[in-house]
mmJSON file of the N, C-alpha and C atoms, coordinates in Angstrom:
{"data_MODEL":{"atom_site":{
"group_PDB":["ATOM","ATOM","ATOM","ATOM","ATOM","ATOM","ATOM","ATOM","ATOM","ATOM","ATOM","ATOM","ATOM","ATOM","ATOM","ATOM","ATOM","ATOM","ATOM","ATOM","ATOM","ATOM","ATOM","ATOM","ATOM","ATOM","ATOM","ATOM","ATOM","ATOM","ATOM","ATOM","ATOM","ATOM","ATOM","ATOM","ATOM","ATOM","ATOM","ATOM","ATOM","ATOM","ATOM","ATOM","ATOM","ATOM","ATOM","ATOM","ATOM","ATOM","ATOM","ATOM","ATOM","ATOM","ATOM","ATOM","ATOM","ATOM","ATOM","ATOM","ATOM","ATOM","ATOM","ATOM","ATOM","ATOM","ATOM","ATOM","ATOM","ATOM","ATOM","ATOM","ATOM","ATOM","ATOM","ATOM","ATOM","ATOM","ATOM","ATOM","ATOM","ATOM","ATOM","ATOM","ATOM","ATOM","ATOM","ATOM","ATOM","ATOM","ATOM","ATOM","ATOM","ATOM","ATOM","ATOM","ATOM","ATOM","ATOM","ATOM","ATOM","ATOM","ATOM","ATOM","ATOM","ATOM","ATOM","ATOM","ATOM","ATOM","ATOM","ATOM","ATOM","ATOM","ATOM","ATOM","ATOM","ATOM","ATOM","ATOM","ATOM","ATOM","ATOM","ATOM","ATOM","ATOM","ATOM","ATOM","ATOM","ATOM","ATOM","ATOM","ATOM","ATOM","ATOM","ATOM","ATOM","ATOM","ATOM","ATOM","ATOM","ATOM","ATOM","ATOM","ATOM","ATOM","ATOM","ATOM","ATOM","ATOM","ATOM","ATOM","ATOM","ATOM","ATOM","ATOM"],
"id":[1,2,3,4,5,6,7,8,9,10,11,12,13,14,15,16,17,18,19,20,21,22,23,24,25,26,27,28,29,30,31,32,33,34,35,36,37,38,39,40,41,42,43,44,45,46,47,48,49,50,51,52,53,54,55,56,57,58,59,60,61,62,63,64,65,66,67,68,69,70,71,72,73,74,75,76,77,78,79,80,81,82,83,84,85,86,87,88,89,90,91,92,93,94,95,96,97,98,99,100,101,102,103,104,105,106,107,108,109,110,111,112,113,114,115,116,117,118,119,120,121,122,123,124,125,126,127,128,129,130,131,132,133,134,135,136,137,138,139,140,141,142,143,144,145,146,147,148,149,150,151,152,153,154,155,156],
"type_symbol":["N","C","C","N","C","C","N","C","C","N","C","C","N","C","C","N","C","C","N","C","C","N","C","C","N","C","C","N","C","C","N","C","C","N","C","C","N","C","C","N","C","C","N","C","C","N","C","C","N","C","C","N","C","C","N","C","C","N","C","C","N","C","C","N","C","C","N","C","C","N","C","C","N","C","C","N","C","C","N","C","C","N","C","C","N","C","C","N","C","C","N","C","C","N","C","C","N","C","C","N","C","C","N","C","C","N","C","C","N","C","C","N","C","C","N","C","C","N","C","C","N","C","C","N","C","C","N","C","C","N","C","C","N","C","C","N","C","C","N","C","C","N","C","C","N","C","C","N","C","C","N","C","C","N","C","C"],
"label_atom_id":["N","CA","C","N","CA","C","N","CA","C","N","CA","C","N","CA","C","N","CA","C","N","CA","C","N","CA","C","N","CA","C","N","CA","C","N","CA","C","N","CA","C","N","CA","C","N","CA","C","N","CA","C","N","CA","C","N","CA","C","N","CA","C","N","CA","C","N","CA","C","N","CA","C","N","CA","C","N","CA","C","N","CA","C","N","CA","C","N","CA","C","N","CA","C","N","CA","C","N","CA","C","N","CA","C","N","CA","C","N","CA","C","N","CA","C","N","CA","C","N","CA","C","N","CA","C","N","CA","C","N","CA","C","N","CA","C","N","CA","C","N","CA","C","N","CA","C","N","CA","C","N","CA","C","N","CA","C","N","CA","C","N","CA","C","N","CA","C","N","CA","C","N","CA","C","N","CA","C","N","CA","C"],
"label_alt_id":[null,null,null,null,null,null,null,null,null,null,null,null,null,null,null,null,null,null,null,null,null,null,null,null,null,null,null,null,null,null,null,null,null,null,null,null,null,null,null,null,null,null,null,null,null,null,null,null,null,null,null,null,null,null,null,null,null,null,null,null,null,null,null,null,null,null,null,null,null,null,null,null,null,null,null,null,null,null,null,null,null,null,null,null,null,null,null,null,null,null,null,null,null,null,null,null,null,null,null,null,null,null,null,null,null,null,null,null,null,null,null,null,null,null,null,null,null,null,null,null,null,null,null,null,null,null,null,null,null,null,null,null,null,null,null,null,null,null,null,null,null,null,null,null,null,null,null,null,null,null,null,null,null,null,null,null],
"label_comp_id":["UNK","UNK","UNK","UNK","UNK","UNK","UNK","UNK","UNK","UNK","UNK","UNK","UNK","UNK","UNK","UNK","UNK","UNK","UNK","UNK","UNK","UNK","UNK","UNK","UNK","UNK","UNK","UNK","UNK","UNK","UNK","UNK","UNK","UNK","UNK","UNK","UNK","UNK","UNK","UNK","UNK","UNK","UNK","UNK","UNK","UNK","UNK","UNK","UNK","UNK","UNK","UNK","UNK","UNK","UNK","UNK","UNK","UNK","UNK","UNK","UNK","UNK","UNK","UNK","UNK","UNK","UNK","UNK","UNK","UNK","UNK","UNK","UNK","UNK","UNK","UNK","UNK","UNK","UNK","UNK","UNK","UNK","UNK","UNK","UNK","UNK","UNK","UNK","UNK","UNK","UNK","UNK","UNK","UNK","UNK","UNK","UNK","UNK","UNK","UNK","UNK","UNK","UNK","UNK","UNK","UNK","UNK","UNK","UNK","UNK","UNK","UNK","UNK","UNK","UNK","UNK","UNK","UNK","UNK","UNK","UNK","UNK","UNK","UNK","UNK","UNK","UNK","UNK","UNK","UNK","UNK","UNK","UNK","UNK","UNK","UNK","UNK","UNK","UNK","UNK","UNK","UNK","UNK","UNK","UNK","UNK","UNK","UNK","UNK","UNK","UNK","UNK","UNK","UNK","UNK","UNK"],
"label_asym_id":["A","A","A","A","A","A","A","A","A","A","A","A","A","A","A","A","A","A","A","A","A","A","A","A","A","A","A","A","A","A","A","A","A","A","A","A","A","A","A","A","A","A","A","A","A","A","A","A","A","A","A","A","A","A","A","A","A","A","A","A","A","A","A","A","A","A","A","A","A","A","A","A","A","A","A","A","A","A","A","A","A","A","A","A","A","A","A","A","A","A","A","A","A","A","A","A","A","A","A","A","A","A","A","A","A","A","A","A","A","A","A","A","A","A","A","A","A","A","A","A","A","A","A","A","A","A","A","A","A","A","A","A","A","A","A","A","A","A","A","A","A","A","A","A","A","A","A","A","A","A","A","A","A","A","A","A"],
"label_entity_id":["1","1","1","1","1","1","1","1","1","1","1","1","1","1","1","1","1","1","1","1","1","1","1","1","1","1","1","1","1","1","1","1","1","1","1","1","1","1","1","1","1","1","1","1","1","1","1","1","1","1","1","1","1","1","1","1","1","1","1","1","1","1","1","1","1","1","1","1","1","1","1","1","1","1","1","1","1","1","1","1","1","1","1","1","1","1","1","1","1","1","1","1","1","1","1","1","1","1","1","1","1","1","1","1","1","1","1","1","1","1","1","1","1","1","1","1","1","1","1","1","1","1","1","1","1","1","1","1","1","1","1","1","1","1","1","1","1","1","1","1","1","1","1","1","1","1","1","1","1","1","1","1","1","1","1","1"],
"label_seq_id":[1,1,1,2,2,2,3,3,3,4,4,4,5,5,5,6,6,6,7,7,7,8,8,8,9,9,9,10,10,10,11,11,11,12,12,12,13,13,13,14,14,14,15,15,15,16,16,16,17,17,17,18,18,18,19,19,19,20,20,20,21,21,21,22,22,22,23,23,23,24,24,24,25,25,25,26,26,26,27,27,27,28,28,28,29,29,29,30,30,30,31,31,31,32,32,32,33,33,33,34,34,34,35,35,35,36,36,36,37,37,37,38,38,38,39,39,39,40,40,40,41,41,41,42,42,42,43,43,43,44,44,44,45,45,45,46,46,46,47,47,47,48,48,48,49,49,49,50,50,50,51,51,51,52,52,52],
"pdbx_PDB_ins_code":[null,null,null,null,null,null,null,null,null,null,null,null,null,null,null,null,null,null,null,null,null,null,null,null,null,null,null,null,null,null,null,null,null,null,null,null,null,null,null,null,null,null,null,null,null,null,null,null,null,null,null,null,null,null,null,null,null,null,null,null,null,null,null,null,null,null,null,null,null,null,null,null,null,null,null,null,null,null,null,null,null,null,null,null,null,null,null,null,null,null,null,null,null,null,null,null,null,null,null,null,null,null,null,null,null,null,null,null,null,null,null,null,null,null,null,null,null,null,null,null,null,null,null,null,null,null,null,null,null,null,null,null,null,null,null,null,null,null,null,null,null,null,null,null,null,null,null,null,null,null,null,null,null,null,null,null],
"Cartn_x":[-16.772,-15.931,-15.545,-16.538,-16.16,-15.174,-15.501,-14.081,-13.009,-12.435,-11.267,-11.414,-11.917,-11.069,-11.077,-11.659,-11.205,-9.618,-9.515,-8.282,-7.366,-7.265,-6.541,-6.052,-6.671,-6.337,-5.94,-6.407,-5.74,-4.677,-4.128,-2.823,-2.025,-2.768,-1.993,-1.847,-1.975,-2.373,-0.754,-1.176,0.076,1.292,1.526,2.757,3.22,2.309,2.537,3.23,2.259,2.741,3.777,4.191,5.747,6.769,6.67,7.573,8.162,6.406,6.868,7.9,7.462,8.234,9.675,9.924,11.23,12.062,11.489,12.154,12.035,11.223,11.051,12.015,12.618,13.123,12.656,11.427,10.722,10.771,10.858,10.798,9.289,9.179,8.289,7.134,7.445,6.344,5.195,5.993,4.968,4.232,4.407,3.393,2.74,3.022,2.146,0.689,1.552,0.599,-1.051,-0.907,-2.226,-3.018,-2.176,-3.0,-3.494,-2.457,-3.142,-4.376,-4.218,-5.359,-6.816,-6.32,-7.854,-8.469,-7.213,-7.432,-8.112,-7.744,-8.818,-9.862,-10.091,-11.718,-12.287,-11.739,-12.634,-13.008,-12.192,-12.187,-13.377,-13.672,-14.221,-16.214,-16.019,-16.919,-18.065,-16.649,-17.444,-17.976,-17.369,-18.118,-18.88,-19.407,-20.709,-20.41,-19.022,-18.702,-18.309,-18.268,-18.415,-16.963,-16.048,-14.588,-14.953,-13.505,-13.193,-11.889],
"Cartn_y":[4.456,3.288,2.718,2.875,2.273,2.997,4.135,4.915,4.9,4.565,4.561,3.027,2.077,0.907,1.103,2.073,2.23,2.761,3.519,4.628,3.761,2.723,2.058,1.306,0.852,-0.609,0.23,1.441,2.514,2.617,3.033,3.117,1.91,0.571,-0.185,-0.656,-0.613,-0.655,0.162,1.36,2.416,2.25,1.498,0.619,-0.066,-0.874,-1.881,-1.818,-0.706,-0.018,0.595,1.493,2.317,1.264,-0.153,-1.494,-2.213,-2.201,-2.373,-1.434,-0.202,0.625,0.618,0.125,0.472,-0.617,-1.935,-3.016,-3.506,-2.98,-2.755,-2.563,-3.293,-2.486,-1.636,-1.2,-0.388,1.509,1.876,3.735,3.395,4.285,4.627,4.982,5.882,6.835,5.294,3.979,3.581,2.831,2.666,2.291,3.404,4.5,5.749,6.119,6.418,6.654,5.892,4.992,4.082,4.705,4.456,5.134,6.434,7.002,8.934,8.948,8.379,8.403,7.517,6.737,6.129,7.287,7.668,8.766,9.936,10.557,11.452,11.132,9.683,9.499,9.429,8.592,8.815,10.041,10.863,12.208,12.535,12.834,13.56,12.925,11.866,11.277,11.46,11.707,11.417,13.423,13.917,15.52,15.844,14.815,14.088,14.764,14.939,15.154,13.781,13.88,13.248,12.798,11.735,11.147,10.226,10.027,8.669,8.01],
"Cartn_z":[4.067,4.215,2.848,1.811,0.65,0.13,0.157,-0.654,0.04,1.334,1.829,1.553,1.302,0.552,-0.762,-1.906,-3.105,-3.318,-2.036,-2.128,-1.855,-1.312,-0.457,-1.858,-2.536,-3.485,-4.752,-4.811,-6.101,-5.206,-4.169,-3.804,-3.721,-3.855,-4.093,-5.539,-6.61,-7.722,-8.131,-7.633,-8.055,-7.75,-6.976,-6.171,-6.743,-7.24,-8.049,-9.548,-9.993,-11.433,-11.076,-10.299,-10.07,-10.086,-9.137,-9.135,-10.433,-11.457,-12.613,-13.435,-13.922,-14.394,-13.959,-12.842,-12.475,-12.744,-13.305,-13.745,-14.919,-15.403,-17.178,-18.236,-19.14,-20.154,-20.828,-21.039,-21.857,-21.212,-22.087,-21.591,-20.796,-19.639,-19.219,-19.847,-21.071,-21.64,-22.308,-23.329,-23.511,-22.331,-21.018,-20.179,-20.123,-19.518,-19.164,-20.139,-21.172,-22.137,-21.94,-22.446,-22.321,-21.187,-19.823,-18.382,-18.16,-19.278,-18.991,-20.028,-20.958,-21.865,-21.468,-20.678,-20.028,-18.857,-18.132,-17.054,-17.557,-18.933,-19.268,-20.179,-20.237,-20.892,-20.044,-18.67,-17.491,-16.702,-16.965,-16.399,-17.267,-18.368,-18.984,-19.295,-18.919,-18.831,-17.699,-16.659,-15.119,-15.075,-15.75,-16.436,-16.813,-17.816,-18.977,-19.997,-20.24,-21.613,-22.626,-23.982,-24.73,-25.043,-25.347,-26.006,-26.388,-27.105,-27.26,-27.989],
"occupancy":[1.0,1.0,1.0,1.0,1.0,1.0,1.0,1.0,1.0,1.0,1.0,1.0,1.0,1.0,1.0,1.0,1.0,1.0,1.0,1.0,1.0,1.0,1.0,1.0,1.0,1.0,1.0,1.0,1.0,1.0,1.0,1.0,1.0,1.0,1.0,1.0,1.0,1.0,1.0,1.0,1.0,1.0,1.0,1.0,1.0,1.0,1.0,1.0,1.0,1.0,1.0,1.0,1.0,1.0,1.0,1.0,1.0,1.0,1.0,1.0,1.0,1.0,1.0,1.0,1.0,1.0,1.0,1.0,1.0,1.0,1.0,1.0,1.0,1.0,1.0,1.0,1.0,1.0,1.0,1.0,1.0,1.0,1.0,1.0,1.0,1.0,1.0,1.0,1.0,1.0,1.0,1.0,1.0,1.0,1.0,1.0,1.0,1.0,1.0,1.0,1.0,1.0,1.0,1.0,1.0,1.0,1.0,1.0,1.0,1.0,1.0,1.0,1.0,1.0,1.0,1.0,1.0,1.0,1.0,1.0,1.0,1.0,1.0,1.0,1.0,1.0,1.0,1.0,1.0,1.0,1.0,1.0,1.0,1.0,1.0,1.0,1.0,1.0,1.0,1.0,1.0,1.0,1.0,1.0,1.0,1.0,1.0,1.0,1.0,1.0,1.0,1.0,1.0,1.0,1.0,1.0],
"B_iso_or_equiv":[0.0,0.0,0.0,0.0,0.0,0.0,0.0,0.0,0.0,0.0,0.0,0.0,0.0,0.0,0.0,0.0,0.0,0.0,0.0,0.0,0.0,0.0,0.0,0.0,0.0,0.0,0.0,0.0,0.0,0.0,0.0,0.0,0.0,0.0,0.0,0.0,0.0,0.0,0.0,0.0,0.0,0.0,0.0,0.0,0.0,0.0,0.0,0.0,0.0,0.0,0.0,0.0,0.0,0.0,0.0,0.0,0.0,0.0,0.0,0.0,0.0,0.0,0.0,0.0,0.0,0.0,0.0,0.0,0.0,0.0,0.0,0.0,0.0,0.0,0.0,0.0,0.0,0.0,0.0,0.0,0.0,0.0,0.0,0.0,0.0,0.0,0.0,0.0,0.0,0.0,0.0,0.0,0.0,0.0,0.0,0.0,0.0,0.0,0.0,0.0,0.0,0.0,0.0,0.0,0.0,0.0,0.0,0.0,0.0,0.0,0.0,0.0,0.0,0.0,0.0,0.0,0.0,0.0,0.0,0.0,0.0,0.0,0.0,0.0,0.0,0.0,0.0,0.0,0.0,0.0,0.0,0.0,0.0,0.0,0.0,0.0,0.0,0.0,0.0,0.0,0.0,0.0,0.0,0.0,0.0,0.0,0.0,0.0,0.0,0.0,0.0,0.0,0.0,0.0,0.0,0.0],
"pdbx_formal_charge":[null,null,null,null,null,null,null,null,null,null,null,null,null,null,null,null,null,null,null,null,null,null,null,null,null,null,null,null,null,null,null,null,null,null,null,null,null,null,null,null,null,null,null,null,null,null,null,null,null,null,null,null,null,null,null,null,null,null,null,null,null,null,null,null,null,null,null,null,null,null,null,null,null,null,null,null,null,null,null,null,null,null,null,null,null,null,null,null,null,null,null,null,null,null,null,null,null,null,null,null,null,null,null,null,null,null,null,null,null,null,null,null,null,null,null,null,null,null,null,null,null,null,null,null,null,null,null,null,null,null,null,null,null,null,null,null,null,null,null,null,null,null,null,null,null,null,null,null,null,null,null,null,null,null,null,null],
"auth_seq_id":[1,1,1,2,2,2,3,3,3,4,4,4,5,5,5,6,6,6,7,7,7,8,8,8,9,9,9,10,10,10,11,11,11,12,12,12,13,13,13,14,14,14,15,15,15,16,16,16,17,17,17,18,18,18,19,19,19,20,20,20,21,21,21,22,22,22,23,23,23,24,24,24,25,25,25,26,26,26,27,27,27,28,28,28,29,29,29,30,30,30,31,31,31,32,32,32,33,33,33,34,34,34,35,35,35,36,36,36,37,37,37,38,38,38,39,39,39,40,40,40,41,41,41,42,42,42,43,43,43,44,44,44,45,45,45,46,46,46,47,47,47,48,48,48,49,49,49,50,50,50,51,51,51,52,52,52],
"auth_comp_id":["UNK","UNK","UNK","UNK","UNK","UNK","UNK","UNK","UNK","UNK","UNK","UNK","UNK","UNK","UNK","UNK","UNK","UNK","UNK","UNK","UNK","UNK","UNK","UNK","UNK","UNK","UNK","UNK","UNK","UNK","UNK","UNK","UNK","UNK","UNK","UNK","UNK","UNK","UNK","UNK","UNK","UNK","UNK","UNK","UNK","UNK","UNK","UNK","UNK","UNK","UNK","UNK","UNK","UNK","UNK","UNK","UNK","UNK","UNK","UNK","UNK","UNK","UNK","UNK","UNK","UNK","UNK","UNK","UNK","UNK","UNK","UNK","UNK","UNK","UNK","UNK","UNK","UNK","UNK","UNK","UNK","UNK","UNK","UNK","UNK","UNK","UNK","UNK","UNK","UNK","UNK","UNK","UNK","UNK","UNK","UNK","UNK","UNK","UNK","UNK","UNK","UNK","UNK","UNK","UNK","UNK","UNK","UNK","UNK","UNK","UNK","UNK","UNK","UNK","UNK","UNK","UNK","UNK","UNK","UNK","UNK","UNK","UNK","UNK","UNK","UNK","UNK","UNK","UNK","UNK","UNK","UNK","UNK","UNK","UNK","UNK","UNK","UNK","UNK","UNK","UNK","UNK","UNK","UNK","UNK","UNK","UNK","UNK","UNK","UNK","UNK","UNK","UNK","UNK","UNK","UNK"],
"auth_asym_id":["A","A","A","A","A","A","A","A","A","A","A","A","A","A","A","A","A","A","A","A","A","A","A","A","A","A","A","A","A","A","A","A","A","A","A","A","A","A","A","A","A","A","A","A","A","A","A","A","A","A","A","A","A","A","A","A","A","A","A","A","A","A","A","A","A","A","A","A","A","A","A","A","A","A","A","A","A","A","A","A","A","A","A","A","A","A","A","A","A","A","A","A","A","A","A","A","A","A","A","A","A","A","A","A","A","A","A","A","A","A","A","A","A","A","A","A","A","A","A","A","A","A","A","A","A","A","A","A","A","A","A","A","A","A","A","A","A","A","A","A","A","A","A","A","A","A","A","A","A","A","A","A","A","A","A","A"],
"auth_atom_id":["N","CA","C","N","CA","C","N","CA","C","N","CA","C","N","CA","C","N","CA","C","N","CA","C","N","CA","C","N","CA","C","N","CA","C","N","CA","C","N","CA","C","N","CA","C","N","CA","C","N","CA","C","N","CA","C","N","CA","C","N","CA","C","N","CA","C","N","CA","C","N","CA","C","N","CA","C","N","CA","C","N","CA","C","N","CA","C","N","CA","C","N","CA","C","N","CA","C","N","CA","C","N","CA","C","N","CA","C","N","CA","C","N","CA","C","N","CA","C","N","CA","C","N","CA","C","N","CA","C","N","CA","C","N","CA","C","N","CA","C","N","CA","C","N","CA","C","N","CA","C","N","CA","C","N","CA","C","N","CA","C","N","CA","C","N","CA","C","N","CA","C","N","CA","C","N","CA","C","N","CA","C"],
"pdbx_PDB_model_num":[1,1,1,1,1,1,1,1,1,1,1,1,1,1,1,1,1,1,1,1,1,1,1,1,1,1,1,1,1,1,1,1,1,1,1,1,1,1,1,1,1,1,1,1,1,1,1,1,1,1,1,1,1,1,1,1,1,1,1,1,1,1,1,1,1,1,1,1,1,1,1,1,1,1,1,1,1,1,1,1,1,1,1,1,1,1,1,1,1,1,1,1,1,1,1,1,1,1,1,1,1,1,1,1,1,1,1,1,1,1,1,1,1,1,1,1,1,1,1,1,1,1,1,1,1,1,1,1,1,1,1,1,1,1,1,1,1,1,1,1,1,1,1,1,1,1,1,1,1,1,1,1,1,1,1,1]
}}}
């Protein structure tokens, strides 16, 4: 049950961020950026490999 309300609020989260991007003056890439780079410290972490 917990993870189908984690999934639920990351899918809303992402909604949210796609809404932004699409009304942004800014290129996409500098929002993205930041998020892919947290996405693979967390990735790599939850591996028990070492970043940063």
């Amino acid at each position: 049950m917990r993870f189908l309300r984690e999934l639920i609020e990351a899918n809303k989260t992402m909604v949210e961020y796609q809404t932004m991007l699409r009304h942004s003056k800014l290129h996409p890439r500098f929002l993205l950026t930041p998020i892919m780079l947290k996405e693979a410290v967390q990735s790599t972490k939850m591996e028990g490999l070492q970043s940063s």
